[in-house]
Residue, then its C-alpha position, 0 to 999 in steps of 0.5 A: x202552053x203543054x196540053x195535057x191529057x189524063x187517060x183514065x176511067x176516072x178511078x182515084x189513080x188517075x184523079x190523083x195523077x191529075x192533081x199531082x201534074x197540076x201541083x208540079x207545074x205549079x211549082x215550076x211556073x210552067x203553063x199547062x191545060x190538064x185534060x181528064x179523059x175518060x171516054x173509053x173511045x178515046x183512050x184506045x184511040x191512043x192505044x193504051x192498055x192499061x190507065x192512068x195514062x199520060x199523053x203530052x202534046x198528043x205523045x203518050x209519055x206514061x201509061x199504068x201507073x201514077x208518074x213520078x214527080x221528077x218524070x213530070x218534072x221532066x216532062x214540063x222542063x222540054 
């Protein structure tokens, strides 16, 4: 199982990345543990600038923006 952790302060953007992650892993059968941080703290421990921001597996794989379907795609299939 991928843990995966949305970096955000909780705005719509990154609700929005939440929800998308979770509808792609469903379509994908893939087993996943999406975590919405939003401790300010924590979000610069993992030096992002600027959310929402993606972090697999504690590598941050996405940051600024909400992600593609076929980036997530990508991100569940390895």
């Amino acid at each position: 199982m991928k843990t995966i952790k949305v970096l955000g302060s909780g705005c719509s953007k990154c609700i929005k990345t939440a929800e998308i992650i979770g509808k792609v892993a469903a379509e994908l059968g893939a087993e996943v543990d999406v975590i919405k941080e939003t401790d300010p703290e924590a979000i610069m421990n993992y030096g992002v600038m600027s959310t929402p921001a993606v972090v697999i597996d504690d590598e941050v794989v996405h940051s600024g923006s909400i992600p593609s379907q076929d980036a997530i795609r990508g991100w569940l299939s390895n």
